[in-house]
C-alpha positions in Angstrom: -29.4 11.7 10.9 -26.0 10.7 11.2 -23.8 11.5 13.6 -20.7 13.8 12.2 -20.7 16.2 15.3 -16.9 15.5 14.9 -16.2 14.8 11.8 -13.9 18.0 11.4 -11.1 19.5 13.0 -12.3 21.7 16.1 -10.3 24.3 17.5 -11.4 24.5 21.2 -13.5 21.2 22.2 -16.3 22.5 24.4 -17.6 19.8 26.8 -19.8 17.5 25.9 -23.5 18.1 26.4 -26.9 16.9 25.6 -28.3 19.4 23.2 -30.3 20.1 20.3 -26.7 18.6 18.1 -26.6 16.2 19.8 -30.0 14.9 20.2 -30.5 15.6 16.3 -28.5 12.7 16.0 -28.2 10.4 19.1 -30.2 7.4 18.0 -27.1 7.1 15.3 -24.5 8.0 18.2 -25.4 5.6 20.7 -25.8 2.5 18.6 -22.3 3.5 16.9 -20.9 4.2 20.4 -22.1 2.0 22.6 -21.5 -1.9 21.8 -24.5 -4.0 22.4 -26.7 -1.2 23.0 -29.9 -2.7 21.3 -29.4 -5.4 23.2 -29.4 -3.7 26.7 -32.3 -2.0 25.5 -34.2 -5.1 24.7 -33.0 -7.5 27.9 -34.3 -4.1 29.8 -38.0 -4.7 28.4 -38.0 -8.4 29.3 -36.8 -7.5 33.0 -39.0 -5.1 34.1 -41.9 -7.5 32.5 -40.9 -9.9 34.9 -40.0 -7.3 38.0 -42.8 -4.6 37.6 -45.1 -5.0 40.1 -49.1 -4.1 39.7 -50.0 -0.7 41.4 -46.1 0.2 41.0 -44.2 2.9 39.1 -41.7 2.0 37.0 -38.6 5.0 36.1 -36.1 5.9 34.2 -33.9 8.3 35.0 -31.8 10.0 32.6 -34.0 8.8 29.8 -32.6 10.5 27.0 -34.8 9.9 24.1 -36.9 7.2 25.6 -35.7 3.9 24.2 -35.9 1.6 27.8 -38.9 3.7 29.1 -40.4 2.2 25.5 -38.9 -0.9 26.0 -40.4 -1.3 29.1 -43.6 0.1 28.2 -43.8 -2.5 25.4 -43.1 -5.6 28.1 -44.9 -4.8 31.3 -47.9 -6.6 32.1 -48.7 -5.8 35.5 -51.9 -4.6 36.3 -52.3 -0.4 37.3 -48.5 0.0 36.5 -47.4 3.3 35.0 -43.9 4.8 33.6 -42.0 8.1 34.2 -38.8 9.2 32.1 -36.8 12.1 33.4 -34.7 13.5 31.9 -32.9 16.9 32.7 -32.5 18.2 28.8 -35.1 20.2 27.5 -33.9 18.9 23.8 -34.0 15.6 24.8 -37.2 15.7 26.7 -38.9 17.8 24.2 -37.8 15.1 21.1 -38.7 12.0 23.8 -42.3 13.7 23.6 -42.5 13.7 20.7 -41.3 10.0 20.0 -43.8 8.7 22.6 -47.3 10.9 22.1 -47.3 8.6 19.0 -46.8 5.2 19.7 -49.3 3.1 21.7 -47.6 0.9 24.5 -49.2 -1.4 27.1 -48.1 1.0 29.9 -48.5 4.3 29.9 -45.1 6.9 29.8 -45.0 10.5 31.6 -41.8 12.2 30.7 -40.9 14.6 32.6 -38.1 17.1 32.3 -36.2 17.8 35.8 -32.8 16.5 37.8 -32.8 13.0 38.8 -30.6 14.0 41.8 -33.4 16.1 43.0 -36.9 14.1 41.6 -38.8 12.4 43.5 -39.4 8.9 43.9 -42.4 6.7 45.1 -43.7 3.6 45.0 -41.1 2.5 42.5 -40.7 -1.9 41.7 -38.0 -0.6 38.7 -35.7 1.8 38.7 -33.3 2.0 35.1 -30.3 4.2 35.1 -29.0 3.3 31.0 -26.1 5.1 31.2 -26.6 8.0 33.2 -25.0 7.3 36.5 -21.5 7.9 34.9 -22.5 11.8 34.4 -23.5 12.5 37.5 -20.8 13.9 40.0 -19.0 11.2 41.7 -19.7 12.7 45.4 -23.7 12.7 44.5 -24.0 9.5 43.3 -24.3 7.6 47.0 -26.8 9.7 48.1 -29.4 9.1 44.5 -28.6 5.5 44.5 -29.5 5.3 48.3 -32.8 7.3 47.7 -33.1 4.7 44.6 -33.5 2.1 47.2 -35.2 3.5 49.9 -38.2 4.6 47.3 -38.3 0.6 46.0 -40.8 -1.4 47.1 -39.8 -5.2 48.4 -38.6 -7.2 45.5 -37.9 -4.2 43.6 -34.9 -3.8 41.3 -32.3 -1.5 40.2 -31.1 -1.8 36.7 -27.4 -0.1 36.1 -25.9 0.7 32.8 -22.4 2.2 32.9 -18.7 2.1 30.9 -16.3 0.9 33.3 -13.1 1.5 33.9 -11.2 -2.0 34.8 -8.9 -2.5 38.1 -6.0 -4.0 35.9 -4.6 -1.1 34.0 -4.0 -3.8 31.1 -7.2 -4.6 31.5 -8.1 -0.8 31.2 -6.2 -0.7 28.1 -7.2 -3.4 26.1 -10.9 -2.7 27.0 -10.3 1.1 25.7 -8.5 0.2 22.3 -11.2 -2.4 21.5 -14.1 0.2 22.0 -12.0 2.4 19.9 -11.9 0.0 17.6 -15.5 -1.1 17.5 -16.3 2.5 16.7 -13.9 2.7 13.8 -15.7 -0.8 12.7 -18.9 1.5 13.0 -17.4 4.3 10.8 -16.1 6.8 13.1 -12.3 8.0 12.1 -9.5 8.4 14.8 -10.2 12.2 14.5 -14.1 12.0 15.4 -13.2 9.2 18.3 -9.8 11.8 19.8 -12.3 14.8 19.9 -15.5 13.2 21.3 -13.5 11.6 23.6 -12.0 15.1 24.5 -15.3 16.5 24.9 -16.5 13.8 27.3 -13.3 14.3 29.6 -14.4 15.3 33.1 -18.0 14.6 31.9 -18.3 11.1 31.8 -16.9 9.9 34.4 -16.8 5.8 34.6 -15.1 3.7 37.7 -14.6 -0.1 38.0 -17.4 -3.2 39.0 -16.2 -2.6 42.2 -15.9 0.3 42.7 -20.4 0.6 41.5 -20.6 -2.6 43.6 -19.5 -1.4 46.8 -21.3 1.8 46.5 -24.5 0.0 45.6 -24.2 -2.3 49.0 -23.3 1.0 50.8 -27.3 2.6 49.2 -28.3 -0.7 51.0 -29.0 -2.9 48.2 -28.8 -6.7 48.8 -26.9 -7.7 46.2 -25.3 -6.5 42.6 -23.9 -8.3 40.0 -23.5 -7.6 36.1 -25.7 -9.5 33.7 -24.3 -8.2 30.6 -21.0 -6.9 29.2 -19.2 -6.1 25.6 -16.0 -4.5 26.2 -15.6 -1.6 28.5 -19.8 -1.4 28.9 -22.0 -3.7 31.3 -25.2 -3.5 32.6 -25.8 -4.5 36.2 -29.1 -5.9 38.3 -29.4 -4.7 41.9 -32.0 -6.5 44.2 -33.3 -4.9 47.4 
């Protein structure tokens, strides 16, 4: 379906959340939202074929409706190595289900329905967090990437999605008017891009390279650095 969840004038903008609205249409939102989406998506798969380890488990947390859990389960190769989505929306867990039961995928997928922040992790060679990171409060977010890494086995990786903000408030601006205009280049009018961008204030919550950077080598990885970025979204690769 396509996404028109603010097409029209709304009189109060209720925060943004992941429910049965928006999960309706959310494989038409995030490819019209986020640039180069389908191509994190797919670089995703290729990674964790050549970072899953055999006898591992591979997660992904906040996994929405499934796409790098699939990706991923498309890719890996590794011997005994098995797949767990979380996600902490019933609607989007319930739809995710539904996607996956279906589809046949070298590694198997458990999707599970629960709090990242509070789920636990073992035995882990990947760890994906595709945009998800950015909605979780800022004070909480040191102490689930640190449990990220202590749960990693040797060699294991983080994988990072998130809209940055940029240090240069020039920067910052150009980076914002060019995903505003990416998304009017996708269809989206000024009205539906001012009120979803109302809704997500306070909810999505991005901060700069660094800022994930430092915080990442704080949890006690090794080393961070982005592999991919178009506009004002990246994806970064943390090693152990």
């Amino acid at each position: 379906m396509k996404d028109s969840i603010y097409a029209y004038p709304i009189g109060e903008i209720s925060a943004f959340k992941f429910d049965d609205n928006v999960v309706s249409v959310f494989p038409d939102m995030i490819q019209r939202s986020v640039p180069g989406y389908s191509t994190i998506i797919a670089a995703i798969g290729l990674l964790a074929k050549r970072y899953a380890q055999p006898d591992s488990t591979c997660y992904d947390l906040g996994c929405s409706l499934g796409a790098a859990a699939l990706a991923m389960g498309a890719q890996i190769e590794a011997e005994n190595c098995c797949i767990i989505a979380v996600d902490s929306s019933d609607a989007m867990v319930a739809t995710c289900r539904k996607n996956i039961e279906p589809l046949t995928v070298k590694t198997s997928i458990e999707v599970v329905c629960a709090d990242i922040r509070n789920f636990a992790i073992q035995n882990a060679s990947i760890v994906v967090l595709n945009f998800t990171l950015q909605f979780i409060p800022i004070n909480d977010r040191l102490a689930l990437l640190k449990r990220i890494h202590d749960n990693l086995l040797p060699g294991g990786v983080l994988i990072l999605s998130e809209k940055l903000n940029a240090d240069d408030e020039r920067q910052n601006e150009l980076q914002i008017d060019m995903h505003h205009l990416f998304k009017k280049t996708q269809g989206y009018s000024d009205l539906e891009i001012s009120q979803k961008r109302a809704a997500l204030d306070n909810v999505l919550i991005p901060e700069t390279f660094s800022q994930h950077q430092q915080r990442l080598q704080q949890a006690g990885f090794s080393s961070a650095e982005l592999w991919f970025q178009y506009f004002n979204f990246a994806s970064l690769i943390a090693f152990k």
